[in-house]
LOGU-251971 format. One record per residue (C-alpha): residue in one letter; x, y, z. Coordinates in steps of 0.2 Angstrom, whole numbers, plus 5000, padded with zeros to 4 digits. Layout:
N
AXYZ
...
***
This chain:
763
X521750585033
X522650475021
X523150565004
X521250494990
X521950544975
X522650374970
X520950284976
X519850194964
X518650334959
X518250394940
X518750564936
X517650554921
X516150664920
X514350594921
X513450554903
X514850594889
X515650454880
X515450324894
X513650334895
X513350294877
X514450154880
X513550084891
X511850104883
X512849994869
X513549854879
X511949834884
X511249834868
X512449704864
X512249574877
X510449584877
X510149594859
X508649694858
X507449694847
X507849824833
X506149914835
X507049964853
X507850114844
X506250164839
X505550144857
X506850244863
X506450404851
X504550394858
X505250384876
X504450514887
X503350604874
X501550584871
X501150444860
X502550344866
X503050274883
X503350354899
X505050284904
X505050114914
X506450154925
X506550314939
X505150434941
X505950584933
X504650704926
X504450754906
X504750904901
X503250974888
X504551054879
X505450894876
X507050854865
X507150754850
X508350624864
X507150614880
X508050474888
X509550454900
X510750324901
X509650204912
X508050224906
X509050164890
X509650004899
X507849964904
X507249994888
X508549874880
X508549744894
X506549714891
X506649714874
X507849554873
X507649454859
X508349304874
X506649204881
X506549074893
X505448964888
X504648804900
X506048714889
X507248794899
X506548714914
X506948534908
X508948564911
X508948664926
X508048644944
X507448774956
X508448734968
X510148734956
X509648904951
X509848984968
X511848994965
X511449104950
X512049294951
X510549414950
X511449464930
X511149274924
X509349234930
X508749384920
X509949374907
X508849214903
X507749314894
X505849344894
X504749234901
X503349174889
X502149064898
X501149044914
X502148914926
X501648814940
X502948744954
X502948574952
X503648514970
X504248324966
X505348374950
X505848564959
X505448614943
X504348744934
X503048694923
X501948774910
X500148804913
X498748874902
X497849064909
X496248994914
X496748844926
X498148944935
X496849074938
X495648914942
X496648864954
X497449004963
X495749074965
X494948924972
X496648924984
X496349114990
X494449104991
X494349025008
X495849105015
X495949225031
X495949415022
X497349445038
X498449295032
X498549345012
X499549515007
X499449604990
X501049684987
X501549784972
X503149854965
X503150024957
X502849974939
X501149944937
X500050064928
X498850174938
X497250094930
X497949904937
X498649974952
X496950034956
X495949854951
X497449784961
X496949884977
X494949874974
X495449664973
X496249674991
X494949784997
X493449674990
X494449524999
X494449605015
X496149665018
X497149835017
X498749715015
X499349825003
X501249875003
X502149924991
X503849964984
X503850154994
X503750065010
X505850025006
X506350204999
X505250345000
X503950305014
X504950415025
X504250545014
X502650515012
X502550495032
X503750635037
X503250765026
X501350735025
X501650785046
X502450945042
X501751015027
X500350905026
X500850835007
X501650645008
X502450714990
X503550844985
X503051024981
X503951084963
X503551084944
X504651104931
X504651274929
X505351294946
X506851214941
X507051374927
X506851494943
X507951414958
X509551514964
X510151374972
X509851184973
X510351084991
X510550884989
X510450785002
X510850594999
X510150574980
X511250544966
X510750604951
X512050524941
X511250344944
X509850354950
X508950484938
X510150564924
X508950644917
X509050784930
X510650814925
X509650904911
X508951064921
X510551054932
X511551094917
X510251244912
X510351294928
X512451304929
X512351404915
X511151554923
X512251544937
X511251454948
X512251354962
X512251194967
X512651114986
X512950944989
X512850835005
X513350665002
X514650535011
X515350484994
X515850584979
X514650534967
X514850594949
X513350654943
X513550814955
X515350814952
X515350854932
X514350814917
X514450794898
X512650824891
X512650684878
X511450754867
X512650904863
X513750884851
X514751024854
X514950944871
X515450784864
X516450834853
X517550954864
X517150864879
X516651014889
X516251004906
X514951044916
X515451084933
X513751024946
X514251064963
X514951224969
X515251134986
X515250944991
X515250905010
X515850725013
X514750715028
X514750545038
X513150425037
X511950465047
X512350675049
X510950765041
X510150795058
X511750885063
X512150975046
X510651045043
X510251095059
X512151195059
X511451275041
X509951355052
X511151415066
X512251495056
X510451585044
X509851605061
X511251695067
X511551805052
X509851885056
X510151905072
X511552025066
X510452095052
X509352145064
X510352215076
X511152335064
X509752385056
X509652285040
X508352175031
X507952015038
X508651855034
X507151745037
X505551795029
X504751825046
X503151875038
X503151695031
X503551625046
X502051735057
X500751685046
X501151505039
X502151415052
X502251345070
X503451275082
X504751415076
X505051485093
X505451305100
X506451275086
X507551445084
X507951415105
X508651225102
X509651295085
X510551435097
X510951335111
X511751185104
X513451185103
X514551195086
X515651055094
X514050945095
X513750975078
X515550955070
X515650795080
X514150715073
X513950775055
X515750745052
X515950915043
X516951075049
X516051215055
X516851305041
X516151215028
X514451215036
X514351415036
X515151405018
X513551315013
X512651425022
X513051575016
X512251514999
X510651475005
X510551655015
X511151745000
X509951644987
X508151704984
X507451544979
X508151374983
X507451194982
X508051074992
X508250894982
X508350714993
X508350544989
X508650405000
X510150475009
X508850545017
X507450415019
X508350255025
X508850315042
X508050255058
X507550445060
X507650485041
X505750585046
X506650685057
X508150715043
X506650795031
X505950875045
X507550955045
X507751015030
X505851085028
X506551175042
X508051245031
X506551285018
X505251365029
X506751485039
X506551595022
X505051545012
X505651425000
X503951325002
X502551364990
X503451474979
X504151514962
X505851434960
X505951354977
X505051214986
X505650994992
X506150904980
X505850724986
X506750614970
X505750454966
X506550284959
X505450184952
X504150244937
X502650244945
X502650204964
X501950364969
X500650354956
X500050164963
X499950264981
X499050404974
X497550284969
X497450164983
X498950044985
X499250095004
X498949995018
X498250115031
X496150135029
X496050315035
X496850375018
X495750275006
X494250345000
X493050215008
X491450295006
X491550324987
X492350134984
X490750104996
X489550194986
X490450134968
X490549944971
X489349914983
X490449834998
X491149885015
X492949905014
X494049835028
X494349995040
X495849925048
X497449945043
X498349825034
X500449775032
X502049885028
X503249775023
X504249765038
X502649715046
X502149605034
X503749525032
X503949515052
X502149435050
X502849295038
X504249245050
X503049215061
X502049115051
X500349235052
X500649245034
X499949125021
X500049195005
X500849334995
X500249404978
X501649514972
X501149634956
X502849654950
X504549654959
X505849544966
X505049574983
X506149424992
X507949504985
X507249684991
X506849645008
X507949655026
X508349485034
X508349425016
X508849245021
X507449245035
X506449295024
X506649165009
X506449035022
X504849095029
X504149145010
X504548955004
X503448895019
X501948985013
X500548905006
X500449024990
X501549124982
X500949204964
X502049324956
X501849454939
X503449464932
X504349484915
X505849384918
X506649264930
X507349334948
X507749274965
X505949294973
X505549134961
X506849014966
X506049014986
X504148944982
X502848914992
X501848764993
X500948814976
X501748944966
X501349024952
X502449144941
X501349254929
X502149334914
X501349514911
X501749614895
X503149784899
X502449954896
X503149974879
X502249814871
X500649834860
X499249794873
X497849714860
X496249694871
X494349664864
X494049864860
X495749874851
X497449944858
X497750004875
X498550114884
X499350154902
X499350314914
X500750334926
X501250484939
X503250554941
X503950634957
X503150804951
X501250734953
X501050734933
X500050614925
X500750544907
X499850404896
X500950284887
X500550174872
X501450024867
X502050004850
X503149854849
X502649654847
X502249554863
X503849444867
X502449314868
X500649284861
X500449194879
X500649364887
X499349444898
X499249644903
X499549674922
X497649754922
X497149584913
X497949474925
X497249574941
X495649554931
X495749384930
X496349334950
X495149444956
X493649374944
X494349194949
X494349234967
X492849354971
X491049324972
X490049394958
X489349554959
X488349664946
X489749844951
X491049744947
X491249724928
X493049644927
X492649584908
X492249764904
X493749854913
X494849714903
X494349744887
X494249954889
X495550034900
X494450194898
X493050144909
X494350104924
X495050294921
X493350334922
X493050234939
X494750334945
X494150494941
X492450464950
X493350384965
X494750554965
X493850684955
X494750844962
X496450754954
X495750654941
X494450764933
X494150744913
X495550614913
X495550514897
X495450694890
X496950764897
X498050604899
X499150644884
X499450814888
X501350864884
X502350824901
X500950764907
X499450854919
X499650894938
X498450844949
X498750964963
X499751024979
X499151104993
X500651145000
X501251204982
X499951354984
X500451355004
X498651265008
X499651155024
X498451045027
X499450965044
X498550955062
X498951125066
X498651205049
X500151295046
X501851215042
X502851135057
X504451195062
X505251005070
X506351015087
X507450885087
X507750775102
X509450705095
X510750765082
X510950595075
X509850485062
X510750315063
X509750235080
X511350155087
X512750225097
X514650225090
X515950105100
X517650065095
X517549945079
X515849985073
X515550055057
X514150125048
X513550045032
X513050125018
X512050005006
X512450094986
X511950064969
X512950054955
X512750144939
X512449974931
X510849934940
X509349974942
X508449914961
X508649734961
X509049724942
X510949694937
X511449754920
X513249724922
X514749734931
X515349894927
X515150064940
X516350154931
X515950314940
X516750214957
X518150154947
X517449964953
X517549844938
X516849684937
X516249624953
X514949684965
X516049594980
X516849744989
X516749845003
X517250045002
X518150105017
X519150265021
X521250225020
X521350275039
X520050165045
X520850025034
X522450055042
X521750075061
X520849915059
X522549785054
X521749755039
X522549795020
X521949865003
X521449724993
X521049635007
X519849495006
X518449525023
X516749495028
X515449595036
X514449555052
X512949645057
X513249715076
X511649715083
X511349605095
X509549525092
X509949355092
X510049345073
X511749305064
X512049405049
X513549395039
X514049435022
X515949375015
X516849355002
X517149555001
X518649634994
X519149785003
X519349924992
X520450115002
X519150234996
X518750424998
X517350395012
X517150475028
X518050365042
X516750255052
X515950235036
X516050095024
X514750045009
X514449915000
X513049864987
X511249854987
X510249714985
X511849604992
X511849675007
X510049645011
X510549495022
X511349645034
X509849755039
X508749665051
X507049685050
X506849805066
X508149915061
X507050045052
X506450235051
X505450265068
X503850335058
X503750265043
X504750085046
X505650125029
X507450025031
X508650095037
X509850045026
X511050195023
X511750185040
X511649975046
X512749945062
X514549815055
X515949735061
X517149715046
X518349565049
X519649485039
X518649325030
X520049195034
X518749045027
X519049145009
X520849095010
***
């Protein structure tokens, strides 16, 4: 392979000096309301505001600083002092606005006032509350339940969330998708099958008591910088730390802890990972299964010589199935197999795994490296296997670590935004409200998105989100969503999902999570739930960046009360003007997780509403946890052939989902553009093409769908050869539709089948 050290890659260590530059230059451009410092030292500690951005949990002991570089960014870009007012609509079309970056439609500012599409001028115009809730009511009354889908991103508050899902329901659809349908779907499906718990199995103390941590795919440096915290606690016991990730991502290479001054000052280092394995996209399946061989092996030894067991086979005998099955298939594949589709050497397999065999406890962390494979159920599957070979389910210091990226997306699913029936509570909603809810399952995204390109869709109802720049076959998809006959979005600022209308189309400004929430009995406040299944209240303190601003709970109060028949269980007046009685309504529809809720919802780091498989209760088909056989020893649903790459959608640090901060992923070395496309040297150099050069990506599955992107710069990176990245949400318009996780249909965006070609109509 081509010499990397002269690649485009920071050196420098995650958090440290650049990450309180970049909380400033954010500051800066957005110029924040002042009161946003004082949001910030309330950040993640009861009384204050649970942070808006990932879903990493609060400690009880908390520091005076409990907030990481992003959750900083996403303070300060929604408390702007920037609005766009209906004013701004009378110098700019819909239609122009569609050439606008991501960056410059939010950079506009807060919205301030209900808006309407107004077709003949392609314009927004402004619109009191009460007739857009007229009149999108009297559209949705008379519509088919099937043709209307309520979707939600994972920002909304538990107690809207739950109204939002009672609306759909009381409407007469589970059309209920959400935001984990994109990332983490794969886990709630895949591990619900083997362990029978769709969430992860730690708490924070088990980070104090792990040996050992193995990532897979998740990038704490980005995506939740907070971890970087425990990580750095742990270092310091002696704990290690092993790392599976196609790029070299900072946050597991070194960190500067920001909030230490000695740190800073010296600029010590921590050093993360003990070992970082480059494998290829799509070679979890492989990797982890050559971890087990080689544990599997070095029992065998132990036991023929006499000496105590590597796997915890009393664990196994009592609390597992399927281990036989599995233990044949891990001996009798080849390591020639398993070097050839992981990418990694054997050597360094059985250097990892001589950390996990030697480590009492280990938890195994995973983000959407993971997830966003065409089999990313059977890559968990795989690494539950890893876990269950000695025990590191369901006890101190060990357990999965799925890592959540959005605030509250696991929170909305645990009370009732989920399209499938069988997991609602329907006799209890029965026996609360009065109604029959719909038992038949509703849309995922993919499905509800495949349902709009066929036009079965006729209106979408989205509580948050930018749900048109998230989605595959994004330019399919802004055709079919303009077509629709409504379109009503929440939202806080301007974003791409606006600029594709539907025949009416309203955009509905809400308040954010750290605004006062003033309703009839006085100020309000918010629950949300973190990776960890810990439930935080949060209380705004800071002015509304308009008196015209509704609550998301108010303005799912307000459709649904506009929409619905009247009936006496359904007080939508009541729950607006007291959040209280709607955690009271949670609590009787959930009681075992939401018992004595408005009591304990400001508990320090929150209160945990249970595991099963935390206290090794599985409640799966068989009733034990499953061992998983795999049929293949690759995730990415496509087979390899000479000129076909595998691409890996990113983020940068400068981002967070669909929303663009800046241009600036210092911890890739890529400044100023988003426009590139990582690929190893070799692969470069195989291929005719040259550093620097200018190319364009082309989807390579045939299905009768174009898809292109160009306009990329090429960029010689240290990446495995036959992968290339490229960012996230641009790349949207790559991933078709069909091209998701078997199980879950979560896309399969870490490993899409590309051409790269040089883009001659750039020249």
């Amino acid at each position: 392979m081509a010499d990397t050290k002269d690649l485009p890659h920071s050196d420098g260590p995650a958090g440290g000096w650049g990450s309180l530059k970049g909380i400033a230059r954010v500051f800066g451009e957005t110029w924040a309301d002042p009161g946003a410092i004082e949001t910030l030292g309330r950040l993640n500690k009861p009384g204050g505001v649970m942070c808006v951005s990932c879903a990493w949990p609060k400690p009880a002991n908390y520091s005076a600083f409990e907030f990481c570089e992003n959750g900083a960014k996403a303070i300060l870009w929604e408390l702007t002092s920037a609005r766009c007012t209906p004013e701004f609509w009378h110098d700019h079309t819909v239609t122009e606005l569609r050439d606008w970056p991501d960056h410059d439609l939010e950079m506009t500012g807060r919205l301030t006032r209900p808006l309407k599409y107004d077709p003949e001028t392609d314009r927004y115009v402004a619109i009191d509350w009460d007739t857009a809730f007229a009149e999108i009511g009297a559209t949705l009354a008379p519509m088919d339940p099937d043709s209307v889908v309520f979707y939600a991103s994972g920002h909304a508050g538990l107690e809207a969330s739950y109204l939002y899902a009672l609306f759909a329901r009381l409407f007469g659809t589970n059309n209920l998708p959400q935001s984990s349908n994109m990332c983490h779907e794969t886990t709630s499906v895949g591990l619900k099958k083997v362990i029978g718990s769709p969430v992860g199995t730690i708490l924070w103390d088990d980070l104090e008591q792990a040996d050992a941590f193995f990532f897979f795919g998740q990038n704490p440096g980005t995506n939740s910088p907070r971890f970087l915290h425990p990580l750095q606690e742990a270092k310091k016991r002696g704990a290690s730390v092993i790392t599976f990730n196609p790029i070299r991502e900072q946050g597991l290479v070194a960190f500067v802890n920001p909030q230490s001054i000695t740190d800073m000052v010296t600029g010590h280092e921590t050093e993360i990972s003990d070992q970082y394995h480059q494998l290829q996209s799509g070679g979890d399946v492989a990797a982890i299964l050559g971890l087990c061989k080689v544990v599997i092996e070095a029992d065998d030894a132990a036991k023929a010589e006499g000496q105590p067991r590597v796997l915890d086979v009393d664990f196994i005998a009592e609390h597992t199935t399927g281990f036989d099955t599995f233990i044949a298939k891990a001996r009798a594949v080849p390591w020639d197999d398993i070097t050839r589709e992981s990418g990694l050497t054997e050597a360094a397999m059985r250097d990892a795994a001589a950390v996990y065999i030697t480590s009492e406890r280990v938890i195994g962390v995973y983000g959407m490296g993971l997830t966003q494979h065409t089999h990313g159920a059977l890559n968990i599957a795989m690494l539950v296997n890893l876990l269950l070979l000695r025990g590191n389910i369901g006890r101190p210091g060990a357990g999965c670590c799925p890592v959540r990226g959005h605030s509250n997306v696991q929170g909305q699913r645990t009370v009732g935004i989920w399209e499938k029936a069988e997991h609602q509570p329907n006799d209890k909603l029965k026996e609360l409200f009065d109604f029959n809810p719909p038992m038949k399952d509703g849309y995922a995204i993919v499905d509800a998105i495949d349902a709009l390109t066929k036009g079965k869709v006729k209106a979408f109802l989205s509580l948050g989100g930018n749900l048109v720049r998230a989605v595959p076959d994004q330019k399919r998809t802004e055709v079919a969503w303009a077509a629709q006959d409504l379109t009503v979005i929440v939202s806080t600022k301007l974003n791409r999902s606006h600029l594709f209308p539907g025949k009416s189309a309203y955009i509905l400004p809400c308040l954010t999570r750290n605004e006062v929430d003033e309703q009839a009995t006085g100020p309000q406040s918010v629950t949300s739930e973190d990776s960890f299944s810990m439930i935080s209240g949060s209380t705004g303190h800071r002015k509304p960046a308009s008196e015209h601003l509704k609550s998301e709970l108010a303005i799912v109060c307000g459709l649904a009360k506009a929409t619905l028949p009247a009936l006496p269980s359904l007080k939508w007046d009541d729950w607006t003007d007291d959040y209280g009685l709607v955690r009271d309504l949670i609590e009787a529809t959930y009681p075992d997780d939401f018992h004595d809720f408005n009591a304990r919802m400001f508990q320090p780091g929150g209160f945990w509403r249970g595991n099963p498989a935390h206290d090794r209760v599985w409640k799966t088909d068989a009733g034990k946890a499953v061992f998983t056989t795999p049929d293949e020893l690759t995730g990415i649903g496509f087979q390899n052939r000479p000129g076909r790459y595998r691409l890996l959608t990113m983020r940068s640090n400068d981002q967070f989902n669909t929303t663009i901060y800046g241009y600036s992923d210092r911890f890739r070395g890529i400044e100023g553009t988003r426009e590139v496309v990582l690929m190893n040297p070799d692969d470069i150099a195989a291929a005719g093409l040259t550093d620097g050069q200018t190319v364009r990506l082309i989807c390579d599955l045939d299905d009768g769908h174009d898809r292109r992107l160009g306009g990329l710069k090429l960029v010689a990176y240290n990446i495995p050869r036959g992968t290339v990245g490229s960012y996230y949400p641009e790349t949207n318009v790559l991933v078709p539709l069909s091209h998701h996780d078997e199980l879950s249909k979560t896309p399969a965006s870490k490993s899409v089948p590309v051409r790269v070609e040089w883009d001659d109509q750039a020249d």
